[in-house]
N, C-alpha and C positions, 0 to 999 in steps of 0.2 A: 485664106486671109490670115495673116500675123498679126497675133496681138502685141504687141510688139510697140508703143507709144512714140510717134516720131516729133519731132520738132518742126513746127509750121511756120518759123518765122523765115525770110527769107536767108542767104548767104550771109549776104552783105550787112544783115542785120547785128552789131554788135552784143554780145553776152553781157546779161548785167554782172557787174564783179562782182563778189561776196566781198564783204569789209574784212581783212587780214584777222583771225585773233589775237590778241596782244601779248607779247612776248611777257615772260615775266619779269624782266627788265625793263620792258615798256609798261608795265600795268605798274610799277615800283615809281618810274620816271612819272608817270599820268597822277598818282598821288603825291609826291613831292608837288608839282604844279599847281596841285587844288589846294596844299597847304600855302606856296606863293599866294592864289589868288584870295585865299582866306585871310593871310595876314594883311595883305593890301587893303583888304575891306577893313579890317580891325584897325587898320593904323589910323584910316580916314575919317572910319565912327565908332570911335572910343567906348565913348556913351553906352551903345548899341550892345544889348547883351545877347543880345542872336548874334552879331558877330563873331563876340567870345566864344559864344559856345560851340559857334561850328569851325572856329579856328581850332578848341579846344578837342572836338574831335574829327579832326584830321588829320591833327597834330600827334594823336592817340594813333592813329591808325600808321600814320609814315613811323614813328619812335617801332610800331613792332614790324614793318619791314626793312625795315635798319637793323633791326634785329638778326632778322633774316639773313645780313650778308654773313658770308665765308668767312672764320677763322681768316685766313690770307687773304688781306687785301692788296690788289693792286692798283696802281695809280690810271687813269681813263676807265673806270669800271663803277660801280654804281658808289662805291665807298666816297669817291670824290666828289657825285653829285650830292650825296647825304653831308657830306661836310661844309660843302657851299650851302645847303640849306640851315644849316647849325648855324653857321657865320651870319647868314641874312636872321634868323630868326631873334640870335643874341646880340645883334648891333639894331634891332630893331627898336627894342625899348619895350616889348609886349609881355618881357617875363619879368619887369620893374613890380608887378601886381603879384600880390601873395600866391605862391603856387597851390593850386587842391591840393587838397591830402591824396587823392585817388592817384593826381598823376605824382607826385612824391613816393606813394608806395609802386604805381609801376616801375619806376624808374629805377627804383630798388631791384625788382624781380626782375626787369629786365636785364640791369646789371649784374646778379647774378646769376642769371639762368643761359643768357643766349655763349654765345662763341666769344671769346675774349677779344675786348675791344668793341667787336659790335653792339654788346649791350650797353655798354658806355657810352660808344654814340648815339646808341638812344635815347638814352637818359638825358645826354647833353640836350637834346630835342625840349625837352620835356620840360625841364628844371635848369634855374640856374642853379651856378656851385655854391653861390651863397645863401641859399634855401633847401640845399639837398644836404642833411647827414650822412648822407651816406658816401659824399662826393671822395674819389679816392687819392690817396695822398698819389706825388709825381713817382714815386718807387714803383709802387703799384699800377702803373700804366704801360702798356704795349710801346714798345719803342716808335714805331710809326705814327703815333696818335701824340707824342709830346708836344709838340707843335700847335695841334690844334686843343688839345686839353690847356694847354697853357696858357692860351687865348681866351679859352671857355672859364678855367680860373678866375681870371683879375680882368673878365670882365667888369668895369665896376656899370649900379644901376645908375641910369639915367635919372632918375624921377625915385620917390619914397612911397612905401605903402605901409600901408598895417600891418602887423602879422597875426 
């Protein structure tokens, strides 16, 4: 007799699939998302400082895998989809509110620390340019990124806060 474990379902019996693991492009993509569905709930209750905060960190967590991209961005590659979130996040009106000091200084480290460019656009995530010291003059930017740095510039805020 073999010990030898066999399968008693029949033939015809279909295999359950394992759920795919997520690419790290798709697990990048899957947080971009939660940051969408975060703002959406912030946009809708202002008020609501559970919203803030879990806007606030998601937003923390996509700004460092924006980080994460390659020095070389190319155009259909996740760099594109982190700029289309920059653009929704800065026409949204949610960074019209005094930014933390916490994500001010990430924004800082990020911008100096990751691959050029990329840390910028994180930072972009993060802060606007008229609440970031540190935001960096147009010399100082990657040629590919004038476009949307210059956007993120002269944003102006929708609405006034405190500082």
């Amino acid at each position: 007799m073999s010990s030898v474990a066999t399968d008693v379902r029949p033939a015809s019996s279909p295999r359950p699939a394992a759920p795919a693991p997520l690419t790290p492009s798709a697990a990048t993509q899957a947080i971009f998302d939660a940051v969408r569905s975060a703002l959406k709930r912030l946009v809708a209750e202002p008020a609501q400082s559970e919203a803030a905060e879990a806007f606030r960190i998601i937003r923390r967590e996509a700004a460092h895998e924006i980080a994460k991209l390659p020095r070389k961005r190319s155009r259909g590659d996740l760099s594109d989809a982190a700029r289309a979130l920059i653009r929704e996040v800065t026409e949204s009106g949610v960074q019209d509110t005094a930014a933390h000091p916490d994500d001010i200084a990430l924004a800082t480290q990020l911008a100096s620390t990751a691959p050029a460019g990329s840390g910028l656009l994180a930072a972009m995530l993060l802060v606007p340019a008229w609440q970031w010291p540190a935001a960096p003059l147009l010399a100082q930017v990657p040629d590919d990124l004038w476009g949307d740095v210059t956007a993120w510039l002269f944003t102006a805020p929708q609405g006034f806060c405190e500082p």
